[in-house]
C-alpha positions in Angstrom: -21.8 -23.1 41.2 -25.6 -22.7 41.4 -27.4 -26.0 40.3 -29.9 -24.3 37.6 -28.9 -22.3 34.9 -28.6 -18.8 35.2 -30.2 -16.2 33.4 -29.1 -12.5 32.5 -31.8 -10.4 30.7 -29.9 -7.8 30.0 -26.2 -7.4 29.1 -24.6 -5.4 32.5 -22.4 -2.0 31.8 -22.2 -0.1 34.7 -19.0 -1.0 37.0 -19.4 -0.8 40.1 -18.5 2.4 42.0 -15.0 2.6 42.8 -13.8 -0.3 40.7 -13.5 1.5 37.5 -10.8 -1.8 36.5 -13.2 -4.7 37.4 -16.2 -5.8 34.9 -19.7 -5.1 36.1 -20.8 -7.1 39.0 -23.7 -8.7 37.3 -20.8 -10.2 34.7 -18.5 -11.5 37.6 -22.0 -12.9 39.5 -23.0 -15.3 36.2 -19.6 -16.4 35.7 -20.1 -17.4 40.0 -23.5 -19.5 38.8 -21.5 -21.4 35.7 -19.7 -20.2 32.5 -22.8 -19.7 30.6 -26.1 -18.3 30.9 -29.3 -17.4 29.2 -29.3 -14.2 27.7 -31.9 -12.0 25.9 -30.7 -9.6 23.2 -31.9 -6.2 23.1 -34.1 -6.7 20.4 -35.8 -8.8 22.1 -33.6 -12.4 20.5 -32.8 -15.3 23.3 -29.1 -16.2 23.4 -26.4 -17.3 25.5 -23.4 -15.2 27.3 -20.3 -16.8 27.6 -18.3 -15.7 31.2 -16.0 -18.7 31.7 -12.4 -18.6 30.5 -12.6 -22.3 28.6 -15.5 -21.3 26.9 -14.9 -18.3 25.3 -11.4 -19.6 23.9 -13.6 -22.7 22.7 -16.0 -20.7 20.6 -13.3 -17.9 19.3 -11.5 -21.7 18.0 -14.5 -23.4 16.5 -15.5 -22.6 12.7 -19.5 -23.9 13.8 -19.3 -20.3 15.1 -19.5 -17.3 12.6 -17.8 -13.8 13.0 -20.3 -13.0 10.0 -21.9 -9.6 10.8 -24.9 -10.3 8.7 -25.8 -13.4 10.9 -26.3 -11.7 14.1 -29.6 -12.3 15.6 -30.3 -10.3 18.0 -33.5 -8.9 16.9 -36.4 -8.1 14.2 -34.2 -6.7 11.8 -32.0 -7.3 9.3 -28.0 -6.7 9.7 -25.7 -5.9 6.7 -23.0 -7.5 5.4 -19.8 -6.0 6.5 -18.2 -3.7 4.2 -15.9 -4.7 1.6 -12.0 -5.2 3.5 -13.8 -4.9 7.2 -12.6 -8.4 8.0 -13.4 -8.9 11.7 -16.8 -9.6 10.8 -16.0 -12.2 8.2 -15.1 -16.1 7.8 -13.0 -18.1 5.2 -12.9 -17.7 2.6 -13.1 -13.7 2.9 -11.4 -13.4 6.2 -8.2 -14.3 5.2 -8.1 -12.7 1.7 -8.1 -10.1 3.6 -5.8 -10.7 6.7 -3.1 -13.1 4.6 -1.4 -9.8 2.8 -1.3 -7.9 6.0 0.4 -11.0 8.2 3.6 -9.9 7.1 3.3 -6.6 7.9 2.8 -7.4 11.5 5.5 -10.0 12.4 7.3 -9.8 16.1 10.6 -9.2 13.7 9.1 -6.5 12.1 7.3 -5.4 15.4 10.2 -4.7 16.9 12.4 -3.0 14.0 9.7 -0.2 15.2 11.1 -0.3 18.6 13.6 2.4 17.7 10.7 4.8 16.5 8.2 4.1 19.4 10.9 4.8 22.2 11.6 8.1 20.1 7.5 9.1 19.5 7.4 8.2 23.8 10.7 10.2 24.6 9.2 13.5 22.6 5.8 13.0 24.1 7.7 12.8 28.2 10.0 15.4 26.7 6.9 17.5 26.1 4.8 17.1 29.0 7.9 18.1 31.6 8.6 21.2 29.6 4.6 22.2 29.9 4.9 21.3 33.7 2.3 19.1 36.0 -0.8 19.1 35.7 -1.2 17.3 32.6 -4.0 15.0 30.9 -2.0 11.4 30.2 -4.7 11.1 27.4 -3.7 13.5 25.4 -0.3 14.5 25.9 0.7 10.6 26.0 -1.4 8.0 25.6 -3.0 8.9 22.3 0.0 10.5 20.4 2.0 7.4 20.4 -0.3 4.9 19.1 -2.0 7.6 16.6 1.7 8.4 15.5 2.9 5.1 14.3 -0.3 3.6 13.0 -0.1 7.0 11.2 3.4 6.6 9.7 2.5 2.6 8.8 -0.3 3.8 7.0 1.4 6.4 5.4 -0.9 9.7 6.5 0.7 12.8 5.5 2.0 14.7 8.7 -0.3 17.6 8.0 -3.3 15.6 8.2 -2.4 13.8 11.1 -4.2 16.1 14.1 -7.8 16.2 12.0 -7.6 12.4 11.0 -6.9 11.7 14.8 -9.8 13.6 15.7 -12.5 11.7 13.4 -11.2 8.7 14.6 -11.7 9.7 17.8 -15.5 10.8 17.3 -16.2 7.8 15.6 -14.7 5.5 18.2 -15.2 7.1 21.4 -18.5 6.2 22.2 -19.7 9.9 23.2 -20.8 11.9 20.1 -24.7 11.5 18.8 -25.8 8.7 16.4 -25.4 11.9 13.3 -22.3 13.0 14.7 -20.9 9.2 14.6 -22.2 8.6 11.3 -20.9 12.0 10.0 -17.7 10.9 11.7 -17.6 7.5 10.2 -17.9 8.8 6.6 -15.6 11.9 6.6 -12.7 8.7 7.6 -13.8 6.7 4.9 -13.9 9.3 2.4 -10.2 10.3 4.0 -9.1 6.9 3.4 -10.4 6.2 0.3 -8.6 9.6 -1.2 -5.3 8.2 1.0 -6.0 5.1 -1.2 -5.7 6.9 -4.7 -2.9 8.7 -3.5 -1.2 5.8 -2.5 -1.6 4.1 -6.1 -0.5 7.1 -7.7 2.4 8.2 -6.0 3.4 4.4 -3.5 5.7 5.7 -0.4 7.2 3.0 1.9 3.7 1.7 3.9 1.5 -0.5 4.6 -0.8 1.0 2.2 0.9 1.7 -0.6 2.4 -1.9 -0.6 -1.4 -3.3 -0.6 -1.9 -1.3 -3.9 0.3 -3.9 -5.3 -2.0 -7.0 -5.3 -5.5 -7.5 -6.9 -7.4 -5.6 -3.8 -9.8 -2.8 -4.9 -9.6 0.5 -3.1 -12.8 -0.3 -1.5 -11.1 -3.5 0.1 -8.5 -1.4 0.8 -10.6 1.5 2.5 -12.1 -1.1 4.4 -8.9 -2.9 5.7 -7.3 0.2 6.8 -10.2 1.3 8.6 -9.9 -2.0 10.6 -6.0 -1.4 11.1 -6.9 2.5 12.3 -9.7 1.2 14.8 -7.5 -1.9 16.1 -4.2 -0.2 15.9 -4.9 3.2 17.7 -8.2 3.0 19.7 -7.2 -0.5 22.0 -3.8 1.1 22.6 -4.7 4.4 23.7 -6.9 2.6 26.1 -4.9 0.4 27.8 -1.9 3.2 27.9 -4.1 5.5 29.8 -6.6 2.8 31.5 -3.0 1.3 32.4 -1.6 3.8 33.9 -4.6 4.9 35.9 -4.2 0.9 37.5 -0.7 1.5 38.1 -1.1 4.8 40.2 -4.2 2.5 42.3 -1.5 -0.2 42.9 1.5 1.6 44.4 3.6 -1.6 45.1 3.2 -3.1 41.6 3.9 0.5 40.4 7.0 0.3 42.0 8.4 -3.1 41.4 7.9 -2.0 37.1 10.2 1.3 38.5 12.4 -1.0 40.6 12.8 -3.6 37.8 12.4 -2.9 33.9 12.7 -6.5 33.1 9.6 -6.6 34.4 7.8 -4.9 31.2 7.0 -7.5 29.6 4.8 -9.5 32.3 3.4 -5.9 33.4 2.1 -5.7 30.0 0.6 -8.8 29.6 -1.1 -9.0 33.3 -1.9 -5.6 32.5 -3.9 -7.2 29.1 -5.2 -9.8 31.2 -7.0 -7.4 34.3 -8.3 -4.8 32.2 -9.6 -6.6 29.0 -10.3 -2.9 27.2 -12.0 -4.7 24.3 -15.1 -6.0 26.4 -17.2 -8.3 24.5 -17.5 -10.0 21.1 -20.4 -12.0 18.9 -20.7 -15.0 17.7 -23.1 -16.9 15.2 -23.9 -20.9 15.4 -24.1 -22.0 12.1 -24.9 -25.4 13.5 -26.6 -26.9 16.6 -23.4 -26.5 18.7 -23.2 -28.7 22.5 -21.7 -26.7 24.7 -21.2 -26.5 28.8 -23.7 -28.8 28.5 -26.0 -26.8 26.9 -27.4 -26.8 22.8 -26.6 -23.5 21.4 -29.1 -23.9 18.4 -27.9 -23.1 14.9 -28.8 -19.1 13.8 -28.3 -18.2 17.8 -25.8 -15.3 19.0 -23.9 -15.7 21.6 -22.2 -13.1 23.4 -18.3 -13.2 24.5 -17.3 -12.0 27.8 -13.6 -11.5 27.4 -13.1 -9.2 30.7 -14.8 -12.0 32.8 -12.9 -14.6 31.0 -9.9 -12.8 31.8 -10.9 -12.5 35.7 -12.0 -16.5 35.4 -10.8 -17.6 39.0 -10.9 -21.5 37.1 -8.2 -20.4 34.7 -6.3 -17.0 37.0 -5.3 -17.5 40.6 -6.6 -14.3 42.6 -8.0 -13.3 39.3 -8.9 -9.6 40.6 -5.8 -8.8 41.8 -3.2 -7.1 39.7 0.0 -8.8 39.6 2.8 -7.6 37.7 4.9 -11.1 38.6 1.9 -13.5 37.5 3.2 -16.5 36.3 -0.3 -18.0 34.7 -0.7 -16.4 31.9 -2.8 -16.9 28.3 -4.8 -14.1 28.7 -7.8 -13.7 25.6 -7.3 -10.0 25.6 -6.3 -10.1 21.8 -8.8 -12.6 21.4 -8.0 -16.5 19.7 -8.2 -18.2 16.9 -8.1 -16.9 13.2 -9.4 -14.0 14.5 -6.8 -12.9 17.3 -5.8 -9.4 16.7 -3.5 -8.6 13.8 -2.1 -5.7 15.8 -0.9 -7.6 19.1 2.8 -7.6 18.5 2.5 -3.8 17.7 0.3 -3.1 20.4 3.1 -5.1 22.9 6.3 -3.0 21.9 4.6 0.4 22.3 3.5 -1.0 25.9 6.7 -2.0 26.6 8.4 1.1 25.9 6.1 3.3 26.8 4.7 1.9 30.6 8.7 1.9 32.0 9.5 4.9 30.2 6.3 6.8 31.7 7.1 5.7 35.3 10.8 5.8 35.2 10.7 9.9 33.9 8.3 11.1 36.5 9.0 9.3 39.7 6.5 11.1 41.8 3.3 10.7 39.3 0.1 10.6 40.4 -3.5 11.3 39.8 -4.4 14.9 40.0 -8.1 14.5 41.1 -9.4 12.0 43.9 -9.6 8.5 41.6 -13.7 8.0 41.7 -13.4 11.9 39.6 -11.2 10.6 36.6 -13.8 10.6 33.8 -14.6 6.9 32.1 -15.5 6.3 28.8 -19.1 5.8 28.6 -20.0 2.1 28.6 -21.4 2.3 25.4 -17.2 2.5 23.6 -16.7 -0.7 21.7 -13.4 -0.3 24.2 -13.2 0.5 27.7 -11.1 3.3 28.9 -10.9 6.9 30.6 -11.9 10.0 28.6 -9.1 12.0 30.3 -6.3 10.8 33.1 -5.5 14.2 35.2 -1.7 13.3 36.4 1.0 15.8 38.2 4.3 15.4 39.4 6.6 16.8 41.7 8.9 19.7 39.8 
């Protein structure tokens, strides 16, 4: 560990060339020199990045920190208050006004009662790419029809509307389209949600949704808490199905063991968690002067979360860049800690469980179709990491 403190003037994106799984080596370098460093926003703001492991999970657990959106300084401009049900970027009170209703929604029991449907929505999606025949894209033909299906079906999206809602979601999330485009995106889902909303009051089916109409929540809450369940439930799965996958086919041996031993699905899916970290980084507010690594984080300052160098914290993770479907240490941040750790985990879990074993277990011979440094990534720019298409074939 370097005996001054380090200093990173810009946050890092671009991975290094041939490691599309490893964060950027700038991020893996500051987390060498300590577990925090200077930082300079964009817009010009000084702040800290936080790289080690202990850290991280300290700030996501301490309430001196604020998730408030409208708190973030990180330049010469004014942020806006998250919208009305969007409660990741809130604290208590609002936070869990919003997140209490939705806890029971979201329980392992209930989590797994879907466990039936999910291996169903995987075995039709297998079922469909062996009748097309190799070559196939594992984005679309399997890693984003399972996710999209069930968070569908929990929100209780007409089947008709399904492929169009799937594909505003996917401009609005994906990182690629232009800042109108987004925007456009952005508001066409809203507006869809918001008329889902209605229709839900009007006419309640068995959902999420329509059992949220029940309580004293306004449809703009409501608008705003689905958009949060679409964006958590659907986009972060995708991702690590596909992002997965592509790791599996670079690690032959672990590949096999999963194919060699399906009790081994559960571990593969939380060391999987662990060495990809899909959602990168988070933000965080000091509402106080805050003492930490030996440093004073100043009350009003931002500090930036770095949850895939966390995850690759060689303090916390022995051999921390090597995937290990058999690693005992686990406590991985990749759904994040505190009041704030994702609503969707246990979801997110079961569909990983069925669907990794499944994949590898139906096509025995799978692998990429184009050299490994070809598969396209998502532009560093995605809130979550991932690949914008996953070129497989198989042996017929």
């Amino acid at each position: 560990m370097g005996d001054s403190l380090h200093t990173v003037t810009t946050l890092p994106t671009a991975r290094q060339s041939g490691c599309p799984f490893d964060p950027p080596t700038e991020l893996i370098d500051a987390r060498r020199h300590g577990p925090i460093s200077r930082y300079t926003h964009p817009g010009g703001r000084p702040g800290w990045l936080i790289t080690g492991y202990d850290l991280v999970r300290s700030v996501l657990a301490d309430s001196r920190f604020s998730s408030r959106k409208e708190l973030l300084n990180v330049g010469d401009f004014e942020v806006p208050p998250a919208p009305p049900g969007e409660f990741l970027l809130m604290d208590e009170p609002q936070h869990m006004r919003y997140r209490k209703p939705l806890m029971g929604k979201f329980t392992v029991r209930r989590m797994r009662q879907l466990t039936e449907r999910i291996e169903q929505i995987t075995t039709e999606c297998l079922d469909a790419m062996e009748k097309a025949g190799p070559p196939a894209d594992l984005v679309t033909a399997f890693a984003k029809p399972i996710p999209a299906i069930i968070i569908c079906e929990l929100l209780g999206v007409p089947y008709e509307d399904r492929g169009s809602f799937q594909e505003q979601i996917d401009a609005f999330l994906g990182g690629e389209t232009s800042e109108e485009e987004l925007i456009a995106a952005y508001t066409a889902t809203r507006q869809y949600l918001a008329e889902l909303v209605a229709a839900k009051r009007a006419n309640p089916t068995d959902d999420v949704l329509s059992d949220l109409t029940d309580s004293d929540l306004t449809d703009e809450e409501l608008r705003g808490m689905g958009l949060i369940l679409l964006a958590a439930g659907f986009d972060t799965t995708a991702n690590m199905l596909a992002l997965g996958t592509f790791a599996l086919l670079q690690n032959p041996a672990q590949l096999a063991a999963l194919r060699a031993d399906p009790a081994l699905a559960d571990r593969a899916v939380e060391e999987l968690l662990r060495y990809l970290s899909v959602a990168k980084t988070f933000m965080r507010t000091a509402l106080v002067d805050v003492e930490l690594g030996g440093q004073t984080i100043k009350a009003g300052t931002t500090v930036v979360l770095s949850y895939n160098t966390a995850n690759r914290d060689p303090e916390r993770f022995a051999d921390p860049h090597v995937l290990d479907l058999r690693r005992q240490d686990g406590g991985h941040l990749a759904f994040g800690h505190g009041i704030h750790q994702c609503l969707g985990q246990q979801l997110a879990r079961v569909e990983m469980r069925v669907a990794f074993p499944a994949l590898v277990n139906r096509f025995p011979t799978l692998r990429l179709a184009v050299p490994a440094e070809e598969v396209p990534l998502r532009p560093e720019s995605a809130d979550i990491y991932g690949v914008k298409s996953l070129p497989v074939t198989w042996d017929v």
